[in-house]
C-alpha distance (Angstrom), angle and dihedral (degrees) to the residues before:
residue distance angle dihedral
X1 . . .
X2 3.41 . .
X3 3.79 117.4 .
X4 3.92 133.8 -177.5
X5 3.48 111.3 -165.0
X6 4.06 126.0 -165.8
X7 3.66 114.6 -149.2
X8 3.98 124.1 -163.9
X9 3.88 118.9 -163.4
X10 3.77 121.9 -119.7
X11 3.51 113.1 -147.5
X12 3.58 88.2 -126.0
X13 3.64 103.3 144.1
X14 3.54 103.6 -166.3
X15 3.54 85.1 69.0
X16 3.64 100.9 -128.2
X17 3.71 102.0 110.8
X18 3.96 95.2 53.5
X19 3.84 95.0 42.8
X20 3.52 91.9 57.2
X21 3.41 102.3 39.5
X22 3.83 93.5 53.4
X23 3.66 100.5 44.9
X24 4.43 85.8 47.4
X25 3.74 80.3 67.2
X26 3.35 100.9 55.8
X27 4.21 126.2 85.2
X28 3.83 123.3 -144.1
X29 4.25 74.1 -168.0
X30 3.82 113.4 36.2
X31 3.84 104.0 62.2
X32 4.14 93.4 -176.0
X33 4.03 83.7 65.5
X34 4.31 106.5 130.4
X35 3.82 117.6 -173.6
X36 3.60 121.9 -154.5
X37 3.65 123.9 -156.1
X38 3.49 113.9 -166.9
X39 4.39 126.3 -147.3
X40 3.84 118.2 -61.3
X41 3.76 143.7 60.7
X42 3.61 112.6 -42.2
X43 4.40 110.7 -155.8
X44 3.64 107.6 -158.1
X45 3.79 122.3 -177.7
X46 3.69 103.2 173.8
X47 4.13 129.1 34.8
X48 4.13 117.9 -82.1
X49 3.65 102.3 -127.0
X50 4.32 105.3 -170.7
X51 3.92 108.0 -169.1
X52 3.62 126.1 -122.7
X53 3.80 112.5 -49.7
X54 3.62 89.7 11.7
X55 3.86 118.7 141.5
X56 3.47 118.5 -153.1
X57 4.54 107.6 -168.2
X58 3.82 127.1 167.1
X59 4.21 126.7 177.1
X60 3.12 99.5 -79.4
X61 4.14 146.3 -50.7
X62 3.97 141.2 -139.5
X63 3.88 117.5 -60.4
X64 4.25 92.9 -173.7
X65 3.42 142.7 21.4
X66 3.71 92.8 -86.3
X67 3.71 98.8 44.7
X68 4.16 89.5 48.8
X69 3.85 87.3 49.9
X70 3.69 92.4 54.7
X71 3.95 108.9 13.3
X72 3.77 129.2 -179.8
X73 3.72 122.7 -160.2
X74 4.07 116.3 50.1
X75 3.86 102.9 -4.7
X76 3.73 114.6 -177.7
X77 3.98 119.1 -150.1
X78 3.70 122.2 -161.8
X79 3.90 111.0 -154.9
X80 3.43 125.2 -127.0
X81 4.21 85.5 -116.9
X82 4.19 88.8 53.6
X83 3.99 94.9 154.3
X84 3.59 96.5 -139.6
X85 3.62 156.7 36.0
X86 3.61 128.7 -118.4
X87 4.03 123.1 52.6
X88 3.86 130.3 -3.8
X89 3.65 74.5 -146.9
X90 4.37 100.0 34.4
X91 3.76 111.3 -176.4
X92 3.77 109.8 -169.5
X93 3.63 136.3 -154.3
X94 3.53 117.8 -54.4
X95 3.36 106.3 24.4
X96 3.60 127.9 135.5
X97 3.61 142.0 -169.9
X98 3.63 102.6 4.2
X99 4.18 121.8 176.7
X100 3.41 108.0 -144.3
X101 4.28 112.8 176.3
X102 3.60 159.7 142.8
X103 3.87 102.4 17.8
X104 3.74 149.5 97.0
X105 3.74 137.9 -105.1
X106 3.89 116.8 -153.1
X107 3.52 136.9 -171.8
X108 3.63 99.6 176.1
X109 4.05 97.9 123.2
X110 3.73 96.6 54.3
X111 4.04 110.6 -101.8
X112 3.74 108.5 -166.1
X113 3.55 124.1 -104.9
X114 3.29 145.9 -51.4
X115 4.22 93.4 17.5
X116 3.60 107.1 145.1
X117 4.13 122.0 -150.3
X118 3.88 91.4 -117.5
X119 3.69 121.8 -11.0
X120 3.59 131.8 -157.1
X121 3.70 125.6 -150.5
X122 3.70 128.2 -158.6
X123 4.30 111.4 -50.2
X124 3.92 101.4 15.4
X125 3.78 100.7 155.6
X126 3.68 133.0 -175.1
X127 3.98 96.3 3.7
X128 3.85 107.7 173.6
X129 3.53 113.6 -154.3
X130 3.89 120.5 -171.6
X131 4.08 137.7 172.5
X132 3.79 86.4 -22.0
X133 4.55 114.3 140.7
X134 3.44 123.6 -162.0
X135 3.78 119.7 -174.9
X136 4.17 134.0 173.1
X137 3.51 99.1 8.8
X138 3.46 113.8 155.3
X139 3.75 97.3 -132.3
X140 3.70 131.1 31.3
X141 3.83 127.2 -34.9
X142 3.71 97.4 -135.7
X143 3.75 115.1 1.3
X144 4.20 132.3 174.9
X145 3.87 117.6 -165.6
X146 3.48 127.2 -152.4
X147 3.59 121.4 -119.7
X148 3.88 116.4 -125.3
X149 3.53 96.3 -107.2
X150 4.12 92.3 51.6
X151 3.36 94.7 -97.8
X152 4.35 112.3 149.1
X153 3.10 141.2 -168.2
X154 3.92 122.9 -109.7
X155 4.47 158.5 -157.0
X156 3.85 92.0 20.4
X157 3.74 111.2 -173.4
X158 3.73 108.1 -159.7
X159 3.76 120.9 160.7
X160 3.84 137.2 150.6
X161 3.55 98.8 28.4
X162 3.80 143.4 139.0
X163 3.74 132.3 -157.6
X164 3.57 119.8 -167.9
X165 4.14 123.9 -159.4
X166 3.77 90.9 -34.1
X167 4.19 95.6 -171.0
X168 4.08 86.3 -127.0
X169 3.64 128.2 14.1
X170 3.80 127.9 -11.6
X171 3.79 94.2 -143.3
X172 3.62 115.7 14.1
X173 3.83 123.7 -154.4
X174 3.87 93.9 -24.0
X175 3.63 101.9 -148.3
X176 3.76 133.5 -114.9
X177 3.50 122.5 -72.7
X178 3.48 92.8 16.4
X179 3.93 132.8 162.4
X180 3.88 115.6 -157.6
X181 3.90 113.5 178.9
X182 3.90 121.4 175.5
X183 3.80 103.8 -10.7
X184 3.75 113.8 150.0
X185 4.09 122.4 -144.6
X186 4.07 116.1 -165.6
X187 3.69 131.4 172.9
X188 3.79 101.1 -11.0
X189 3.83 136.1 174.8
X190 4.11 97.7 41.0
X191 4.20 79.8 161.5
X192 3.91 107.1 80.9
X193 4.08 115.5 -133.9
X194 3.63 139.2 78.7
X195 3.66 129.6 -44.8
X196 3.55 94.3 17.7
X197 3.79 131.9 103.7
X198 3.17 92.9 52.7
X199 4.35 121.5 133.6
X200 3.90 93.7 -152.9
X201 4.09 116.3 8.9
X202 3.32 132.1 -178.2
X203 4.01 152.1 173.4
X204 3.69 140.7 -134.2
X205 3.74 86.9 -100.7
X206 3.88 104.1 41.9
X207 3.97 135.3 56.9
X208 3.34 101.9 40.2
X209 3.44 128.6 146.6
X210 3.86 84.6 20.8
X211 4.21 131.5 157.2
X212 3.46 117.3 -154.4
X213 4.23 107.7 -167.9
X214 3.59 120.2 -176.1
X215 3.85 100.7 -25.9
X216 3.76 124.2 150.3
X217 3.71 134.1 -150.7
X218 3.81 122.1 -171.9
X219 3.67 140.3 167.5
X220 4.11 100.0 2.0
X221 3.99 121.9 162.3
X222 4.31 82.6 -118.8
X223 3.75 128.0 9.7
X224 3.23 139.9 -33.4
X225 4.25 101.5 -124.9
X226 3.71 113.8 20.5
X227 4.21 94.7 -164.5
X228 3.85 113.0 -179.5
X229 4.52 99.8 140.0
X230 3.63 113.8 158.7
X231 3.77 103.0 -166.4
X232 3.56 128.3 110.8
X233 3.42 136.2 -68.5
X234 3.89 102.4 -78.9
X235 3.92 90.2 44.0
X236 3.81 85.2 82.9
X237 4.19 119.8 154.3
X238 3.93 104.5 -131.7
X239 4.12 120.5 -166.9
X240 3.79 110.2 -163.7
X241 3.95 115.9 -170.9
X242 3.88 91.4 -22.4
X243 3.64 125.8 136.9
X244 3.81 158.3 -175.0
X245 3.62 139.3 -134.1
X246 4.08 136.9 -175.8
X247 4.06 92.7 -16.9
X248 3.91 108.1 161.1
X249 3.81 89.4 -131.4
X250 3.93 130.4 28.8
X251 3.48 130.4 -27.6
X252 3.60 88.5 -128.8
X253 3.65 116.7 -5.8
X254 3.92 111.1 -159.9
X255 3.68 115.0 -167.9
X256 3.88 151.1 167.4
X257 3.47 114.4 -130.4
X258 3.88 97.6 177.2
X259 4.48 116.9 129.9
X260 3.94 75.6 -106.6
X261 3.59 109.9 46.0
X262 4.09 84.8 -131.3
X263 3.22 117.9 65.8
X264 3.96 116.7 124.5
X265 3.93 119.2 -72.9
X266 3.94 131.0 -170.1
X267 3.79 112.7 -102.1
X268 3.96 121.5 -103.1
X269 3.37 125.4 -143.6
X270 3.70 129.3 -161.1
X271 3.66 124.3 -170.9
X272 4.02 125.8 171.3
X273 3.13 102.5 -7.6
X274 4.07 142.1 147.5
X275 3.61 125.5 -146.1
X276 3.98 113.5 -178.7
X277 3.57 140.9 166.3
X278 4.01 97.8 2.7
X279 3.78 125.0 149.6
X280 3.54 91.2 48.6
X281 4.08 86.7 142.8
X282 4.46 86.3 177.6
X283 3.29 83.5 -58.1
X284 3.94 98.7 -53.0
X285 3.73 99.6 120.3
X286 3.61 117.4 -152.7
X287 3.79 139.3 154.8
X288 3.74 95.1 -40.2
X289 4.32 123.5 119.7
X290 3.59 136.0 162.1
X291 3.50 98.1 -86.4
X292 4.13 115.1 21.4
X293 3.20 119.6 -175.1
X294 3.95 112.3 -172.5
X295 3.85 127.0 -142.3
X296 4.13 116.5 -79.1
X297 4.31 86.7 38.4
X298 3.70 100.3 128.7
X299 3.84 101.8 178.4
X300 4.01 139.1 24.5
X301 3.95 124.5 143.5
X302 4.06 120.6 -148.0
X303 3.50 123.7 -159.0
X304 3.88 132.4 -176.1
X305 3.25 92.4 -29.0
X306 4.12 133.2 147.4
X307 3.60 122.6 -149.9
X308 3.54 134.9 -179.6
X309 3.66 136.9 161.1
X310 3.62 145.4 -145.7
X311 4.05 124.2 -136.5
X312 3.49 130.4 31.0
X313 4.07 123.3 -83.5
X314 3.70 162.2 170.6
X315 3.44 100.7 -13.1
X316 3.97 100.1 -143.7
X317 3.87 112.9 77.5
X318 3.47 125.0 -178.5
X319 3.60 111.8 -98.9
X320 4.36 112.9 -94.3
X321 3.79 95.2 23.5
X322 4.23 120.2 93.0
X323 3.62 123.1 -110.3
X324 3.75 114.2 -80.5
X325 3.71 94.5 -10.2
X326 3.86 104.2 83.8
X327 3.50 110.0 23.8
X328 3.76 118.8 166.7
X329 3.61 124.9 170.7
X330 3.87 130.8 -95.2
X331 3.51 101.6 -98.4
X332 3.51 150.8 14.0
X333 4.11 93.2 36.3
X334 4.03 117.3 127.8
């Protein structure tokens, strides 16, 4: 049947009372169940886990940096005793069509690590994501798991959101058939260690058939895209009038992580877009440009596109293509 169901916050700041009374609300059964959560400082100790179909909307969240550092509307706290890792927001397996909008993720009492903003486990399909901020978790912002048989999540709609100094990746694994319009990354990957610090990161078996429009990614510890699809040809990953600014590594970084460096990837296209300022690396330079393809990368497009970069690095460039703002790999590139 459906339900709507208003939610007030507590104050409790052990974050007991609000846990509980959230996840009472929501229906492993009923998929037409909406919770509501009202204005105010939300105190969660444990994950909120809506079931399949379930939407889960506040007031409102952060739409910059500053407003996801400092939100008003719905602001969700995880407490430094949250019970579990995974997602302040933890979809699991099976679900399907969730609504997740208008409200804010904060880390701003110290949660311990590895707590993602919302994480996805195994088949999470059709999640819609919409003016939601997440900022100083410990984990990932947005994050989808693979099950241990392979199986993925997929058709993520994300759009109009901001993550803030996420300690790992700002979007983790975006699934298949994906569309991602107007989602800004800053400052990500304040944990050390590989595969994180990256604004937008992906695997040979996720993030295909994706479309990035209008998203930024600025100031990350690595790069801004991490690109490395497998699928066929039409499971290309397009960026349309996106961008990238100060990231210590590439701009976007497309790569081919296969044992032999050339096994088939999924094109990439890139249309309108501005790279600037990458490869800072603190100042180190290195072999980092605005758009880096790697060795064994058979096919990317660019169109109308500027890019720039910021330090000094590898010396040899391939012949036609200016100094640190092109910078494809030695071999393997068509």
């Amino acid at each position: 049947m459906p339900a709507i169901a208003y939610v007030t916050p507590s104050g409790d700041t052990t974050g007991a009372t609000d846990s509980a009374a959230i996840n009472r609300e929501f229906s492993a059964a009923d998929r037409d169940i909406s919770v509501q959560l009202g204005p105010g400082n939300w105190y969660v100790n444990a994950p909120l886990t809506p079931g399949p179909g379930n939407e889960l909307a506040g007031v409102k969240g952060g739409t910059n940096g500053n407003s996801a550092t400092t939100p008003a509307g719905t602001v969700i706290h995880p407490v430094p005793a949250f019970s579990a890792t995974g997602g302040v927001i933890d979809l699991a397996d099976g679900n399907t069509a969730n609504r997740i909008t208008d409200l804010a993720i904060l880390n701003d009492l110290g949660c311990p690590a590895d707590v993602d903003g919302i994480s996805c486990h195994r088949n999470v399909n059709g999640l819609f994501l919409s003016r939601v901020s997440v900022c100083k978790v410990s984990g990932h912002g947005v994050a989808y798991y693979q099950g241990a048989d392979g199986t993925d999540g997929d058709a993520l709609w994300m759009e109009r959101c901001m993550i803030q100094r996420p300690g790992k990746n700002g979007v983790h694994r975006p699934p298949n058939d994906a569309n991602v319009h107007n989602v800004h990354i800053q400052f990500a990957g304040n944990v050390a260690g590989a595969r994180q610090g990256y604004g937008f990161f992906s695997t040979p078996s996720s993030s295909g058939n994706i479309t990035y429009v209008g998203c930024r990614v600025d100031l990350c510890a690595a790069a801004g895209w991490l690109i490395d699809h497998k699928g066929s040809y039409g499971d290309a990953t397009k960026l349309i009038g996106c961008s990238t600014e100060r990231n210590f590594g590439d701009g976007v970084l497309i790569t081919n992580s296969s044992a032999s460096g050339s096994d088939w990837r999924a094109p990439v296209i890139i249309s309108g877009c501005c790279f600037e300022g990458d490869g800072m690396n603190n100042g180190g330079g290195g072999e980092y440009a605005g758009i880096g393809p790697q060795p064994g990368v058979h096919r990317w497009h660019g169109h109308r596109g500027q890019h720039s970069r910021h330090g000094p690095g590898r010396a040899e460039i391939c012949a036609g293509y200016p100094p640190g703002r092109l910078q494809p790999g030695q071999a393997g590139d068509d």
